[in-house]
N, C-alpha and C positions, 0 to 999 in steps of 0.2 A: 823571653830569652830562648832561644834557641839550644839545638840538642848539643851542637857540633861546640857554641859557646859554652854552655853547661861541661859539654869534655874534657874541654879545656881548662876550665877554672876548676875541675877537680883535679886533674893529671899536675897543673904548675902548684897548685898546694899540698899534694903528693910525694911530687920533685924538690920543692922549695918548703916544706912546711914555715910558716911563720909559727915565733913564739915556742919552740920546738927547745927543749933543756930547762932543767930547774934550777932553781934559787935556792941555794940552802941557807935558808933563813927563817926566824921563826916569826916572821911577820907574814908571812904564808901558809893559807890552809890548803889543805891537802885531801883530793881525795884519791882512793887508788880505785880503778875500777877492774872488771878482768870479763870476758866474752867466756864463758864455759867451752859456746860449741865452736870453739876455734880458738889464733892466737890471740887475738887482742889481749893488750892488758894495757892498759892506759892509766897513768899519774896526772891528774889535773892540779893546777895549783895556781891560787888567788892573790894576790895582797888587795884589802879591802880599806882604806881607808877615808873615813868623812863619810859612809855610805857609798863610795865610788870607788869600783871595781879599776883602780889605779895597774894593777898588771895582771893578766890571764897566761899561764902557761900551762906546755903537755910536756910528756914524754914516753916511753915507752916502744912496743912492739905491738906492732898492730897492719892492717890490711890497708890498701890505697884509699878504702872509703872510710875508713877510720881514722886514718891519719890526714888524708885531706878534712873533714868532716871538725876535727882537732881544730885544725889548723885555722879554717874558716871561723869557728866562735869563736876563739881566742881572739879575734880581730873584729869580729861584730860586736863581742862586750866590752872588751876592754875600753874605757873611759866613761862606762854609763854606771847610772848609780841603781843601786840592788834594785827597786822595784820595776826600772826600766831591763835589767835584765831578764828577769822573773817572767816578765811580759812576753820576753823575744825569746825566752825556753821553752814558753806555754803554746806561744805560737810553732815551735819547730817541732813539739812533740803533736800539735792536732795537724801539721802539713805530715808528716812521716804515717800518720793513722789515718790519711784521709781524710780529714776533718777541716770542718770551713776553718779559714786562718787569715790575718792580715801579710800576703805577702810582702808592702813595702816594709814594714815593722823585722822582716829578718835580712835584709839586705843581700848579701851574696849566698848566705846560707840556703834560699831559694832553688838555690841546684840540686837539691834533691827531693823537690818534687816528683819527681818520678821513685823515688823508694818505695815510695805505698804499692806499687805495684809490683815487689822483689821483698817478698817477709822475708827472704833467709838474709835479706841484707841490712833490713830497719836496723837491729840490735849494735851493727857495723858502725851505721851514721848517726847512732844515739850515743852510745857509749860514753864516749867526753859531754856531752851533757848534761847526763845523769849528774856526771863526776861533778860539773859547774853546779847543777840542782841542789846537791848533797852540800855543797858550802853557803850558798846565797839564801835557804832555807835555813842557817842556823841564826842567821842573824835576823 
């Protein structure tokens, strides 16, 4: 994929986040996440049921690569079941570090491939992962 394609499918899930507002419901776990060295602060939140991550959502204040970043795994997990998730976070955190990875395995998430080479901005593009991490690791 290309850079100018990568731009753009970060800037329309930016503009558009998908999955963007919570559930208040207690059928959803929650995690809060927060960027010290900046604004982010991101609420991820799951409903998990049968093993199958049935809905992913964000919300909060956060930067275009954060909130695109959101925006994009909410829609690369949602309907896969916890170990296939587990996979596609393991893979987004060794693509963000450099590290060999199965690109077709994170789908659009791919677009930041290039982070590994901007540290001040990995933590940006992780952020809502961790958060997803922090719920699919309790089960």
């Amino acid at each position: 994929m290309d850079s100018n394609m990568k731009r753009e499918i970060i800037l329309d899930n930016y503009e558009n986040p998908r999955n963007r507002g919570l559930i208040d419901n207690n059928e959803y776990e929650k995690s809060d996440m927060n960027n010290e060295s900046c604004i982010d602060h991101v609420i991820v939140e799951a409903k998990i049921e049968d093993n199958i991550l049935k809905d992913v959502r964000f919300d909060g204040e956060a930067c275009a690569i954060c909130t695109s970043s959101a925006s994009i795994m909410t829609e690369t997990l949602k309907g896969k079941d916890v170990d296939t998730a587990k996979k596609i976070v393991d893979n987004f955190e060794k693509m963000i570090n450099g590290e060999e990875f199965d690109k077709d395995i994170l789908e659009e998430a791919s677009v930041y491939e290039d982070i590994k080479n901007q540290p001040n901005r990995k933590k940006c593009a992780c952020l809502s992962w961790w958060g997803i991490d922090n719920i699919i690791n309790k089960k």
